[in-house]
N, C-alpha and C positions, 0 to 999 in steps of 0.2 A: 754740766750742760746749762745753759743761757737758760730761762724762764723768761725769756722775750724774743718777738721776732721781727725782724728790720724787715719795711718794707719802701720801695720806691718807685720812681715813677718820671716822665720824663722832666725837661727841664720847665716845660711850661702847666701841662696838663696831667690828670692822674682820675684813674677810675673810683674803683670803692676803696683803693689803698690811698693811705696817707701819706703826702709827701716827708717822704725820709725823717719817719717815725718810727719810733721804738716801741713797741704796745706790748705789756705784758700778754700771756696767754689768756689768766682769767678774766681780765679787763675785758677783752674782746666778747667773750662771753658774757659777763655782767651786766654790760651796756647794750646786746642783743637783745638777750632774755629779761633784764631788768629793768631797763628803764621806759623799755619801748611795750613789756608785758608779754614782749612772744608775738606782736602779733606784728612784726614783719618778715617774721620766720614765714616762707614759701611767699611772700608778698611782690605783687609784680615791684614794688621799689626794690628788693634785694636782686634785682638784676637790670638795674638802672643804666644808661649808657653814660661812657666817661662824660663828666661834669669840669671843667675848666676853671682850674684852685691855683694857688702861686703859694710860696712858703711863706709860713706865717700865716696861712687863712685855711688854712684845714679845719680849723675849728668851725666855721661859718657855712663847712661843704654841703648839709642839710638845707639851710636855709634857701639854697641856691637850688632846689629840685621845684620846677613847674608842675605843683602840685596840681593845678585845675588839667592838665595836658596828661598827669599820670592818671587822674581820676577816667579818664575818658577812656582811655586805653585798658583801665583797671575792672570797670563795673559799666554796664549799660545804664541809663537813667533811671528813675524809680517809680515811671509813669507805670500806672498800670489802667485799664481798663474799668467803670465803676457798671456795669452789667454783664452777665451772662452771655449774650451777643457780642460782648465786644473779645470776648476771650475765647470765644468760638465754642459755647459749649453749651449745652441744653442737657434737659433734662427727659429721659425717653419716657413710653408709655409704663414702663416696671420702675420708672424711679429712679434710674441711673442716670448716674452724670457722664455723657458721653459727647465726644467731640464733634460738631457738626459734620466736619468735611471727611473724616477716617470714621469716627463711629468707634476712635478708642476710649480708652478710660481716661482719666487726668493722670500727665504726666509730671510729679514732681521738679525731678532734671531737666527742667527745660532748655538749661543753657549748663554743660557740664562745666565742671571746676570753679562756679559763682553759686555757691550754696544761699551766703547772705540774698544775693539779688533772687534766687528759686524762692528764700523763706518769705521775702516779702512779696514776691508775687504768689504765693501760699496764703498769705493773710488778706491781703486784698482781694480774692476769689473769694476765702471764708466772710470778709464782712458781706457781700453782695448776697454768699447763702445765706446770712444771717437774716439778711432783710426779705428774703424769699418766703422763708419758712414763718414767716410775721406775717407775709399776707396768703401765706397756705391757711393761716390758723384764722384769719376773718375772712377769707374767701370759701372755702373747703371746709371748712369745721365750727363757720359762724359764730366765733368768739366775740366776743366784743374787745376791744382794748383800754384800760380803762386807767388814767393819768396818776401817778401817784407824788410826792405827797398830795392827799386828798384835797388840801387849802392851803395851795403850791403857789405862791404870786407867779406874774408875765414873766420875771425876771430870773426865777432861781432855779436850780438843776432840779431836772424830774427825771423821774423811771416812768415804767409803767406793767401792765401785767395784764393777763387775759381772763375771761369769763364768759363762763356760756350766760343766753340768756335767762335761763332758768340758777342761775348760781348762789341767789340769795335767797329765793323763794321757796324754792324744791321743798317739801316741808320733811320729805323720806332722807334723800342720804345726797352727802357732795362730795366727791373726788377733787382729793388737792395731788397735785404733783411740783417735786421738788428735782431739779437735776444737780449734779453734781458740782466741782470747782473750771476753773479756767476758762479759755474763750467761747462756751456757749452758752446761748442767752435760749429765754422764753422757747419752748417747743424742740426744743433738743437734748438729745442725750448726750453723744456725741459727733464731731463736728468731720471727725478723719472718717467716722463709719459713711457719712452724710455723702463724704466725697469719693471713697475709695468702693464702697456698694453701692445703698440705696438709702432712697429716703425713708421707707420702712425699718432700715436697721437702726434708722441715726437720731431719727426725730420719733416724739412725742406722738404726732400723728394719727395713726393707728389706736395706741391707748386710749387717746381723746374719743375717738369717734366712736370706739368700742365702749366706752364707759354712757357717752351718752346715747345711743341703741340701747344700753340696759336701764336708762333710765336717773343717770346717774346728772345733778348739776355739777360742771367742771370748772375748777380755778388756777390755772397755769401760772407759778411764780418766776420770777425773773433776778435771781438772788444774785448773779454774779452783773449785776447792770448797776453799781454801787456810785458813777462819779460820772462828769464829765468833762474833757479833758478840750482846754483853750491855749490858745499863744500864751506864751508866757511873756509879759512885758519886760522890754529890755530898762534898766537902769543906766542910768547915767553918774556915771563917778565922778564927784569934782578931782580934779586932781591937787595931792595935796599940796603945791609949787603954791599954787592962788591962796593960798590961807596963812603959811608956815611962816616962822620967822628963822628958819634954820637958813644959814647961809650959802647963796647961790650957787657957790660949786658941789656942794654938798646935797641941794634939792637936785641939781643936775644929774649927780650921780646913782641917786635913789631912783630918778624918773626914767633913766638908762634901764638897769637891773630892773624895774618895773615891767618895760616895754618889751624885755629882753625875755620876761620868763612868761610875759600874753604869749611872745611870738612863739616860744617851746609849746607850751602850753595848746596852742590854736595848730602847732602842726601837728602835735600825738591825736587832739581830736580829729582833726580830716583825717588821719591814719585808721584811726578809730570807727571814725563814721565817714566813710570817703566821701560820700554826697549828705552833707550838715542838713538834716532835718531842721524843722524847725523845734524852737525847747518851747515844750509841752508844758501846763500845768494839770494839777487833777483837781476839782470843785465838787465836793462829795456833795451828795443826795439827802436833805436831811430825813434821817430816820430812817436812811436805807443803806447807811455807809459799809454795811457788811452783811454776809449772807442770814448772818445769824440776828442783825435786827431788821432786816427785810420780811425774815419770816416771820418776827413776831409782829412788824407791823401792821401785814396784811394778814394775822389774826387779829390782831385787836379791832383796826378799820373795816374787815370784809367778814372772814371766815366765824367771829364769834360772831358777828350781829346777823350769819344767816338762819335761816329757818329750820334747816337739817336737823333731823333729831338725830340720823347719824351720819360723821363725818370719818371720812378716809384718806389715809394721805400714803401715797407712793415715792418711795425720798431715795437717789440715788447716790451714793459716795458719801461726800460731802453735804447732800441735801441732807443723809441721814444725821449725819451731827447738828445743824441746822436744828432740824426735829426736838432732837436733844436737847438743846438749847433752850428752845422751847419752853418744854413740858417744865424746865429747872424754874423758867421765869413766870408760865403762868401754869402749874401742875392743877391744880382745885380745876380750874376752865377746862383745859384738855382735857383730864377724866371724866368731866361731864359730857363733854361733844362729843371724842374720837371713840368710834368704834373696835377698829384696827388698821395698823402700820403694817405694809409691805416695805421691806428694804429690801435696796438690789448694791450687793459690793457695799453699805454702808463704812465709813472711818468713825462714827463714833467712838469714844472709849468713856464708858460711864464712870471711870476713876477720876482720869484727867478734866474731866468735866464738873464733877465733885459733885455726880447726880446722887440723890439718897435713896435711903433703903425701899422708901415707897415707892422712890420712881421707876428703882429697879424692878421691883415686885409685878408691878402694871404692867412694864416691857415686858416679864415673861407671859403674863398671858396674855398680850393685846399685839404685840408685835414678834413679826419672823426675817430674819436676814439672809435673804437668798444669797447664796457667796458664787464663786468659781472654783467649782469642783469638777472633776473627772468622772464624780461617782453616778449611780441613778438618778434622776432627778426625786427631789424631798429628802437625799437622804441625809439624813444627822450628820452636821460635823462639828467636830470638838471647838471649844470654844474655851478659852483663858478668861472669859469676861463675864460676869453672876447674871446676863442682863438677859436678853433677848434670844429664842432659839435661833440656832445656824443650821440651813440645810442647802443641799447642795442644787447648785441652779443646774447645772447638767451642762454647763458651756462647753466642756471637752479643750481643746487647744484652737480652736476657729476662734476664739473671741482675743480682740486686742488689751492689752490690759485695763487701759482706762475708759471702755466701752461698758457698758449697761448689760448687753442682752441682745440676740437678736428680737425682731418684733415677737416671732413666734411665742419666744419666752414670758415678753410681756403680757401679752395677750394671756397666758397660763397663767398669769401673776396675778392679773388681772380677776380672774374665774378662780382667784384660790380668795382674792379678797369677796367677792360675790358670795361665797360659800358662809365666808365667815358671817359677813351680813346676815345670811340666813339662816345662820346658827344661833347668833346674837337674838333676831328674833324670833327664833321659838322660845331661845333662854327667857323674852321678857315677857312670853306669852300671847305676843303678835298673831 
């Protein structure tokens, strides 16, 4: 049997078959799956209407697809709304994100079989909560927000991070909180609980308020806020014809094959990214470039030079390694400040972090890592790592993986660190 298959087409026109070519089997495959990456596999271009070729230009049948005409057809534009009104959705009296006009929940799917266009209309909702829950936390819970780097010129990327008024002064005890990795900033936990429950599941909120009712100064970090991101400026190539002394048909040929593999090159991207965003750069934050020197900045600038004779930090996931990080770089100071550590789901691993014996020793008595357990709440769970107790948060199967806790839980987490406080002083004779 042939390992190829002829195929044709009329004398002037031809669809996605090649005029009266011979294409091996795996070929066809290869150049699908390979070169294109898959992703015009179910792509409105794989059912393209016949395209107008003559023998001899079947090579060139690509280049000949009205790409800005397929895009249109392919993906709705990528405008999206930059407030809560304009997406038709408010937020009710319990904190739910519900649709003005039906009173549903936020639907994902908003346009079936356009996932890419749903995710980015998914992200562009999350930045508007983002900037919500920033003025929940100086409206609502009277933070301040406070610029960082601390002696940051006009010109250069800054972060920034929250504090109560009493945060430096308190002279009894200050709540730090840390949230975990990816898209959420300052005053959240996570961002799907934010949108798919309430604002009590998702944000900070509640903690905060509750810490300051018992008296506590609060410092809210913002570790995943590390860069900021601008046009990236387009360059201009001399081409090399104007300099060369290589011979004219020979710069000809080069500047062909040049022009030849932009133009491959600029169709797999619009395949790629059917509406070309603009290219982004990222301009890190100095001394905040990563979650783990955010946190020690904002002890070295804020949290050592406060007043608290005891200090408490609640570190979620990632915040907990964070934490970690920490104690490695400045151990002597933390032992003096922190009280105790509540973690909620932390990822530290005291090996890979290449914390020592001491550090470990502290963790077991100063810090506890509420996990997601099925079991009672408190109760022990085994743990592979010399460091920190594990006990069980009592989440059951309602919690999504990379959620915290409902509020409820924290609020408990909350009153397990209160306790300790109060154990600490009687320990000191308070």
């Amino acid at each position: 049997m042939r390992n190829d298959v002829s195929v044709s087409c009329g004398p002037r026109k031809c669809g996605s078959n090649l005029v009266g070519a011979r294409i091996p089997r795996g070929k066809v495959i290869t150049t699908a799956r390979g070169s294109l990456s898959g992703e015009l596999e179910g792509h409105a271009s794989s059912r393209l209407p016949p395209q107008p070729c003559s023998w001899g230009q079947s090579s060139d049948l690509l280049s000949r697809i009205d790409l800005d005409e397929l895009m249109k057809k392919d993906e709705p534009p990528l405008d999206f709304p930059d407030t809560l009104e304009g997406f038709e959705y408010a937020f009710n009296e319990k904190g739910q994100l519900r649709h003005i006009k039906t009173g549903e929940p936020f639907v994902f799917n908003y346009r079936e079989d356009l996932h890419r266009w749903n995710q980015k209309r998914y992200e562009a909702l999350g930045e508007i909560i983002t900037k919500y829950v920033y003025e929940l936390l100086e409206k609502d819970c009277n933070l301040k927000k406070i610029s960082i780097p601390v002696d940051a010129t006009e010109s250069e990327p800054k972060s920034f991070i929250f504090m109560s008024e009493d945060a430096l002064t308190n002279p009894q005890k200050l709540m730090v909180l840390i949230h975990g990795s990816g898209v959420v900033r300052a005053g959240q936990w996570a961002r799907r609980l934010i949108i798919n429950e309430d604002l009590d599941s998702g944000t900070q909120i509640p903690f905060i308020k509750r810490a300051m009712d018992e008296g506590y100064g609060v410092i809210v970090l913002n570790p995943n806020e590390n860069y900021i991101e601008v046009e990236k400026p387009k360059i201009h190539v001399q081409s090399s014809s104007d300099s060369s002394d290589e011979p004219a048909e020979k710069r000809e040929r080069k500047d062909k094959v040049s022009k030849e593999t932009k133009k491959r090159r600029d169709f797999y991207e619009k395949y790629r990214n059917p509406q070309r965003e603009k290219e982004m750069m990222q301009l890190y934050i100095r001394e905040n470039g990563s979650p783990e020197e955010h946190a020690i900045y904002v002890w070295d600038h804020f949290i050592a030079q406060s007043a608290a004779e005891n200090v408490f930090f609640v570190a979620h996931s990632y915040g907990g390694l964070a934490f970690v990080e920490l104690m490695i770089q400045r151990e002597a100071d933390v032992k003096s400040k922190v009280t105790a550590v509540a973690l909620t789901d932390s990822v530290h691993n005291v090996w890979h972090q290449e914390a020592g014996k001491t550090i470990r020793e502290w963790m077991r008595e100063n810090c506890c890592n509420w996990v997601s357990s099925s079991e009672p709440l408190d109760t022990s769970v085994e743990s592979m790592l010399p460091d920190c107790p594990r006990v069980s948060a009592d989440f059951g199967l309602s919690l999504c993986v990379e959620s915290p806790c409902t509020s409820q839980h924290l609020l408990m987490v909350l009153l397990h660190v209160s306790m300790t406080l109060k154990l600490e002083l009687l320990a000191k004779g308070s």
